[in-house]
DODREN-969857 format. One line per 5 residues: number of its first residue (from 1); for each residue z, x, y of C-alpha. Coordinates in steps of 0.5 Angstrom, whole numbers, plus 500, padded with zeros to 3 digits. Layout:
BEGIN
NUM	Z,X,Y; ...
% end
This chain:
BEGIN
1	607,311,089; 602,305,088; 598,307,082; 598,313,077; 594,317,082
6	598,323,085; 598,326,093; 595,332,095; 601,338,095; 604,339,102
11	610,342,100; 611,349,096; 615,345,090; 609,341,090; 604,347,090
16	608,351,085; 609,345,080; 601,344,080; 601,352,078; 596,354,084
21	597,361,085; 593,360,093; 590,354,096; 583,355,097; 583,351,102
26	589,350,107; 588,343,112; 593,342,118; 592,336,121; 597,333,127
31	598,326,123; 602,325,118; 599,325,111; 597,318,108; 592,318,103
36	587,312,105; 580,311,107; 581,310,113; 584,317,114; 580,322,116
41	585,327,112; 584,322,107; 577,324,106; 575,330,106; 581,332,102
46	579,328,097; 572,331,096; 574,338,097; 579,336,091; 572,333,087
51	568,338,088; 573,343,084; 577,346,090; 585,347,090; 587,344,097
56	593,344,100; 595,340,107; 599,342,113; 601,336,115; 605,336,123
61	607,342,123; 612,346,128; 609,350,133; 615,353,136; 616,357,129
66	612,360,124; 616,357,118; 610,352,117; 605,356,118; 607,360,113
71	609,356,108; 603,357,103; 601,363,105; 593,364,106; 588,361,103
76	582,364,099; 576,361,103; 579,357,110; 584,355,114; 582,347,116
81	584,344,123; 584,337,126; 589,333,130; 588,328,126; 585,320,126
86	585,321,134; 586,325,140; 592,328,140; 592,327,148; 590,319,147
91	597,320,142; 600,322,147; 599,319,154; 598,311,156; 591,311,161
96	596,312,167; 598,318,164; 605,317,162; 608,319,156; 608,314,149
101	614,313,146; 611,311,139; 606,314,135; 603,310,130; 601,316,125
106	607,320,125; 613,316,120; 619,313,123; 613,312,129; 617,318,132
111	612,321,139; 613,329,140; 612,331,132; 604,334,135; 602,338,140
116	598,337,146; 590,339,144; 594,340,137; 587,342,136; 588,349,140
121	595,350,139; 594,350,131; 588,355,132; 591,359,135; 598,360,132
126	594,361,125; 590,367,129; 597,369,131; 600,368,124; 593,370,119
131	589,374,124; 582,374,123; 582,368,117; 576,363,117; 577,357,121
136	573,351,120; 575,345,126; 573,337,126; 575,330,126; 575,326,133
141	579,331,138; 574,337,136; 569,333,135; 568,329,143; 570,336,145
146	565,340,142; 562,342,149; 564,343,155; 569,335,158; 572,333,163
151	579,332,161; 583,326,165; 589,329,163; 588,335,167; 583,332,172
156	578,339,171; 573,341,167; 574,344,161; 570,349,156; 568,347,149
161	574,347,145; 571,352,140; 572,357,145; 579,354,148; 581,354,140
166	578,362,137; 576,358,131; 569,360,126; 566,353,126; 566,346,128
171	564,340,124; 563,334,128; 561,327,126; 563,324,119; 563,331,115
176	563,331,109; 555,333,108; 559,339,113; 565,341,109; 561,341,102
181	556,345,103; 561,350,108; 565,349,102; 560,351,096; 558,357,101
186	564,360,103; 564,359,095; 559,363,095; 561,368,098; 558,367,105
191	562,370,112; 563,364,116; 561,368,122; 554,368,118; 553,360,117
196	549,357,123; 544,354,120; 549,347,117; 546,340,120; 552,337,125
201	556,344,126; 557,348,132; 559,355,133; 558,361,138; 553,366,139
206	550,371,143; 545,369,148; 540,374,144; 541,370,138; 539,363,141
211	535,359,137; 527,357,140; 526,350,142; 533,347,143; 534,343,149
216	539,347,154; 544,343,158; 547,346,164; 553,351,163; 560,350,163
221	561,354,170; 554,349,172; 559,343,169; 565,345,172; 563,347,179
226	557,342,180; 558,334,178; 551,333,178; 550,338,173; 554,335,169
231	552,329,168; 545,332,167; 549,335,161; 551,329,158; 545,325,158
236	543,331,154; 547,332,149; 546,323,149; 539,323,148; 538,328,143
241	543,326,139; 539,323,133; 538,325,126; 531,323,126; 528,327,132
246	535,330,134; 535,337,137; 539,343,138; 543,342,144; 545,350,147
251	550,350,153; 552,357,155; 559,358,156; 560,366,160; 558,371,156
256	556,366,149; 551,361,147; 554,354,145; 549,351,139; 550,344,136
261	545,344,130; 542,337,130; 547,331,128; 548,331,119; 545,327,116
266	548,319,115; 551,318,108; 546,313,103; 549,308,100; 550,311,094
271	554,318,097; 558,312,101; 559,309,094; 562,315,091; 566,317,097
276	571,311,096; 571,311,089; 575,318,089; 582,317,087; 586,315,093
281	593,313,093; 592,307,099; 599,309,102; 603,315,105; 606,320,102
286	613,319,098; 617,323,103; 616,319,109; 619,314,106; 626,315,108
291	624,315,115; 621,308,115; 614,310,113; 607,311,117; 605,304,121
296	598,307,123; 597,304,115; 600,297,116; 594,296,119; 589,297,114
301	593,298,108; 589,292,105; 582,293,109; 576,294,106; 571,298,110
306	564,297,108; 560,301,114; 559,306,118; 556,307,125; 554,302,131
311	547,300,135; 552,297,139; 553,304,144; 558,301,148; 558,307,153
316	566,307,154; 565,308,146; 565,315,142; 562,313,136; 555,314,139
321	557,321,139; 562,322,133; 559,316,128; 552,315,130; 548,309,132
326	545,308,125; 548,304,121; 549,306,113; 553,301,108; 556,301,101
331	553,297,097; 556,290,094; 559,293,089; 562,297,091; 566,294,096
336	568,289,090; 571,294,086; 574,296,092; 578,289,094; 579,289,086
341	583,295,085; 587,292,092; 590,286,088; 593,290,084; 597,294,089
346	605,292,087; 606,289,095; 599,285,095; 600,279,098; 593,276,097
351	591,277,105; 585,282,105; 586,285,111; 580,286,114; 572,287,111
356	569,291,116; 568,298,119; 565,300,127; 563,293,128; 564,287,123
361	557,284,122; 553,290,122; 550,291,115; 542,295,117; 539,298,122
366	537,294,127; 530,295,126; 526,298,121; 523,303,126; 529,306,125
371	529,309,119; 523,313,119; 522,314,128; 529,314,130; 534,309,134
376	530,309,141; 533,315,147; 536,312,152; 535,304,150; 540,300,147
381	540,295,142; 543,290,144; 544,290,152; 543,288,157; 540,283,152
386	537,284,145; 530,288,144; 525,284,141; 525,288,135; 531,287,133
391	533,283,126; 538,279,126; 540,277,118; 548,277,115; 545,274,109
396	548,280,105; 555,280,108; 556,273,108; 554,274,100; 559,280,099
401	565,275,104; 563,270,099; 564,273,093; 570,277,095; 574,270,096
406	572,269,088; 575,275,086; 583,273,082; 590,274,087; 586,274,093
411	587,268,097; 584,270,104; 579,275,107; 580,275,114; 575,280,119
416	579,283,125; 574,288,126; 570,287,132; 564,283,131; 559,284,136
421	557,275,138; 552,277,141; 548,280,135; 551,274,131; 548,269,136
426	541,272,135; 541,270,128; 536,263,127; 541,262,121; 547,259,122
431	551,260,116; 555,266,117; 558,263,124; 561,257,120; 564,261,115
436	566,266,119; 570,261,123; 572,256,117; 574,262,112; 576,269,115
441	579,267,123; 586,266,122; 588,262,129; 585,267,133; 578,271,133
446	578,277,137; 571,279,141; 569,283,147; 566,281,153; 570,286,156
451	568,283,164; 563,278,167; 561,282,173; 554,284,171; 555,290,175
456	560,292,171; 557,291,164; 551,295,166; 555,300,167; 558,300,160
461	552,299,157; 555,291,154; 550,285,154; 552,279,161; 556,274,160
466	552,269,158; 552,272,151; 559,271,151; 558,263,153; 554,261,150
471	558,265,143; 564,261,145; 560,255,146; 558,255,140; 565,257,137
476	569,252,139; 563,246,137; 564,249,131; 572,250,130; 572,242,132
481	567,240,128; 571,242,122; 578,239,125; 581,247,126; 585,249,132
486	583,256,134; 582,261,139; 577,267,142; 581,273,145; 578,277,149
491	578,284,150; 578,286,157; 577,292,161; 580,293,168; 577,298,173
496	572,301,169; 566,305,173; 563,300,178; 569,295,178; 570,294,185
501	576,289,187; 570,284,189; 569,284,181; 576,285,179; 577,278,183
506	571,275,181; 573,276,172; 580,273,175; 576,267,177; 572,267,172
511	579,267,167; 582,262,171; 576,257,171; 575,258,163; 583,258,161
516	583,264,159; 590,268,159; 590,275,157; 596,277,153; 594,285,154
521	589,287,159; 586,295,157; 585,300,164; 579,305,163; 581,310,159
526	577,316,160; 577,320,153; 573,327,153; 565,326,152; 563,318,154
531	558,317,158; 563,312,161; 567,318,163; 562,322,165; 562,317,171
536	569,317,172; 570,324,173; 562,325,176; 561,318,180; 555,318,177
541	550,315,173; 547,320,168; 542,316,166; 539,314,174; 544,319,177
546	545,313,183; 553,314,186; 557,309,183; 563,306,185; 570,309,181
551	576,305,182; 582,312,181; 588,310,185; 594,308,182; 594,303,187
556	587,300,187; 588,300,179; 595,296,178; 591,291,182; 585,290,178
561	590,290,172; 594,285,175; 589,280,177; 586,279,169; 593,277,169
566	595,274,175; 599,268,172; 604,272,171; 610,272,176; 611,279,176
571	604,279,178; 603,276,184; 605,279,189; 600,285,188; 595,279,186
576	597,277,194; 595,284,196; 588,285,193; 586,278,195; 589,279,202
581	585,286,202; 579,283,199; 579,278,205; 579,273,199; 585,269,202
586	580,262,200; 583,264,192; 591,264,196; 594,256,196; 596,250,191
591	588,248,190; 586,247,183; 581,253,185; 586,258,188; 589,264,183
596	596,264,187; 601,260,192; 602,265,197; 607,259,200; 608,257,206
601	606,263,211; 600,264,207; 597,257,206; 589,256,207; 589,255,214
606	593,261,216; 587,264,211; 581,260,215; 584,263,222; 583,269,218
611	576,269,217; 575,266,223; 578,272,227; 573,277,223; 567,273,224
616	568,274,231; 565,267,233; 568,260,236; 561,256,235; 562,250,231
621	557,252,226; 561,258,225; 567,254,224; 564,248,219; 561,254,215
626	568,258,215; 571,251,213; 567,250,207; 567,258,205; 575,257,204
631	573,251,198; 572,257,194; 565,256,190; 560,258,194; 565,263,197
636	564,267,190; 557,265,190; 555,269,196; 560,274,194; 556,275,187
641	550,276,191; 551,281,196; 555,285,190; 548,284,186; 544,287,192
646	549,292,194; 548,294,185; 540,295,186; 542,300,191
% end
């Protein structure tokens, strides 16, 4: 233990040790227990601790048994449920739905230690083992999976989990203002079957009791039988996602009425403040030692985060739907005292990790309009390019950064965090760029552009690639002038919706001709309630119901992965491929322009006959334009237009 704060029992010993008699509340959860603030378990455990409750937590347990289960008998008001930090099916399987080997929160990094949808299995076994006891469900897997969801893993619609689970009640979002007022009112002796009325929770109902004035999206049999209707539903339950104008959104799941209640109010800064004063011990429980320890610590271990929410809305993303788009912050102090009681961990080596959040440099509201009106339906902040009303400031982060490099026994602060550039450029001062280039970018500053094609970046609700030249422009002027050697890494999405192997192709030339060479490139992972996913499975856009493209076979996909690393020499015989049926053969050969050598059977005038051969035509134009096609750059250039006017169809 780091510090003289004790853990939260998860053991009989611990419970009986403590003199508790019965837990108020019991916490299962499919992670392992680490009590830090970047753990959801940590959290909420916490606060029902500071607000008079006993607490005890139910970490990973078997499934197969009851022992587990069992092992503190019932508690006083309710069982609580979450898979833990993440989803317990994106813990499990890779994008092409293979199964992982390690799981970072689980000690030793040993996989199989949940279930899959861990959410349900436990739901169940409780119902099982206790019958009709209270049950309360949150963090990230019950909330993206509150309404009816495509599940990639089974490739089908699914209903809400609340209906697959059997529990009372399901808080989405952040929420702690959820479990301290369900708290204070099991407390009080309410029926949770009763409790409706809680800003960012769901339950069932029957259709009679429907609440007036919601916004109805179409029913789980409409989602599941009808892909338009289901990308109808999910701009629904987008739009009025709000906390200032938001709705109650209702979807009808047979013979029951789903109601989400508007979203929970964002915690003001002083109610974040108090949240990371409570006394965490920072690291995982002493059990877990013996077994190597928890890795999904190591990470943050020594991080600060200093906001939450995102304007950014990024569609592939799910904190839109699970943080919100308003951003909320804790205040200098707090985040001071925070990196203070950091340089007193016993194995503190003077690196603070990371001061950051959702997005690094976000510290307010992207506009004042925000506060009182709410984040604008529908739009983006930040893309295709930023709106007029958006204000740009880091003087209050670079102030903080600044202070935290004073503070005894810190000797670096580094931002590993995403930080949005395209945001960073918008601000007239140029500050913060320099310090954040001079002081807290070791060797490498992570960003992500995520593509260049244009039409895959609309799809992904990201700004164009010219946000990102002109950041990467200015950052290396910068790391020169200051006599550093360092580097962008950017991350990069292959076979995302509206990704054709035209666009694959066209971010490889755009790689090669910036030298840039990707150690890891992300296939599109389509995780439950994205808007990204709901044009995956739907092949529609929710927001202008136009057809999109959708790459889904294995094959298709291994080759636009294999084209962002096409230097590879395992590579290039998939990257020959793509290229070859992309009719690209003026990128195959030994020109500086060309991705790969196909040798000498696949030289660029064997790909000129090629060409020749498809125009269906021996005119001497046709063969100059065909030659100076095969030179590459205008062959892109008329390949981007044709795929501009394919888009705007």
């Amino acid at each position: 233990m780091e510090n003289s704060y004790r853990f939260l029992p998860v053991t009989k010993k611990e419970m009986d040790e403590l003199g508790i008699e019965q837990f108020d509340f019991i916490y299962v959860t499919g992670d392992a227990y680490v009590d830090h603030p970047s753990f959801g378990v940590a959290i909420i455990t916490r606060l029902i601790e500071a607000m008079g409750y006993t607490v005890g937590i139910i970490s990973q347990p078997d499934w197969h048994t009851d022992r587990d289960f069992r092992k503190f008998g019932r508690p006083k008001y309710a069982f609580l449920v979450t898979s833990g930090n993440i989803d317990s099916m994106v813990a499990h399987y890779t994008s092409a739905k293979r199964k992982r080997s390690d799981d970072a929160y689980t000690a030793g990094g040993v996989a199989g230690k949940r279930p899959d949808r861990a959410v349900i299995v436990y739901c169940r076994k409780i119902r099982e083992y206790f019958g009709n006891i209270p049950i309360a469900i949150g963090g990230l897997e019950a909330s993206l999976r509150r309404f009816a969801h495509y599940d990639y893993w089974d490739d089908t619609v699914r209903p809400s989990v609340l209906v697959d689970s059997g529990a009372d009640l399901l808080m989405y979002g952040m929420g702690e203002h959820q479990i301290k007022e369900l708290c204070e009112r099991l407390y009080a002796g309410e029926d949770i079957k009763n409790i409706h009325d809680i800003r960012g929770t769901c339950y069932l109902t029957e259709p009679v009791n429907t609440p007036i004035g919601s916004a109805q999206c179409p029913s789980y049999e409409q989602v599941r039988d009808n892909k338009r209707e289901y990308a109808k539903a999910t701009r629904i339950q987008y739009d009025w996602q709000d906390e200032v104008y938001g709705k109650t959104v209702i979807q009808r799941h047979g013979n029951m009425m789903l109601v989400q209640n508007p979203p929970a109010y964002s915690l003001t800064t002083e109610e974040l403040d108090y949240i990371y004063s409570l006394p965490y011990t920072r690291t995982y429980h002493p059990s877990y030692e013996a077994l190597g320890g928890v890795p999904g610590i190591e990470e943050v271990r020594f991080s600060i985060t200093h906001n939450r929410g995102c304007f950014g809305y990024c569609n592939f993303c799910s904190i839109a739907l699970h943080q919100g788009r308003r951003v909320t912050c804790r205040s200098e102090k707090s985040i001071l005292e925070e990196a203070e009681r950091i340089t007193h961990m016993p194995d503190f080596k003077g690196y603070i990790h990371d001061v950051g959040g959702p997005t690094a440099n976000f510290r307010s509201t992207s506009c004042e309009k925000q506060i009182s009106k709410g984040l604008c339906m529908g739009k983006k902040c930040l893309a295709p390019e930023p709106c007029p009303a958006l204000k740009a400031d880091h003087t209050e982060y670079l102030e903080i950064l600044r202070k935290i490099r004073q503070i005894k026994g810190i000797k670096r602060v580094f931002i590993r965090s995403g930080i949005r550039y395209d945001y960073l450029m918008q601000d007239k001062n140029s500050e913060f760029i320099r310090e954040l280039i001079k002081y807290h970018v070791s060797g490498q500053l992570k960003v992500a552009p995520e593509h260049c094609s244009a039409v895959v970046l609309d799809k992904m609700g990201k700004p164009h690639i010219e946000a990102y030249k002109a950041f990467q422009k200015k950052f290396y002027e910068i790391t020169k002038g200051i006599g550093k050697e360092q580097y962008l890494v950017p991350y990069l999405m292959s076979s995302h919706p509206g990704s054709t192997l035209n666009e694959a192709i066209e971010l490889a030339v755009f790689l090669k001709e910036n030298k840039i060479r990707p150690e890891q490139v992300q296939d599109f992972y389509p995780t439950p309630g994205t808007i990204s996913t709901c044009m995956f499975y739907t092949e529609l856009d929710p927001y202008t119901m136009e057809k999109v493209y959708v790459p889904k076979t294995p094959e298709e996909k291994a080759q636009q992965r294999a084209l962002l690393q096409y230097f590879r020499p395992q590579n290039k015989e998939t990257v020959l491929k793509a290229l070859r049926k992309a009719g690209r053969y003026d990128l195959i050969g030994n020109s500086p322009e060309c991705l790969v050598d196909g040798g000498k059977n696949d030289n660029r005038k064997s790909g000129e006959k090629v060409w020749q051969k498809k125009t269906n035509s021996d005119s001497r134009t046709n063969r100059k334009k065909i030659s100076r096609i095969t030179h590459g750059k205008q062959n892109r250039n008329m390949t981007s237009s044709h795929r501009n006017r394919k888009g705007k169809l």
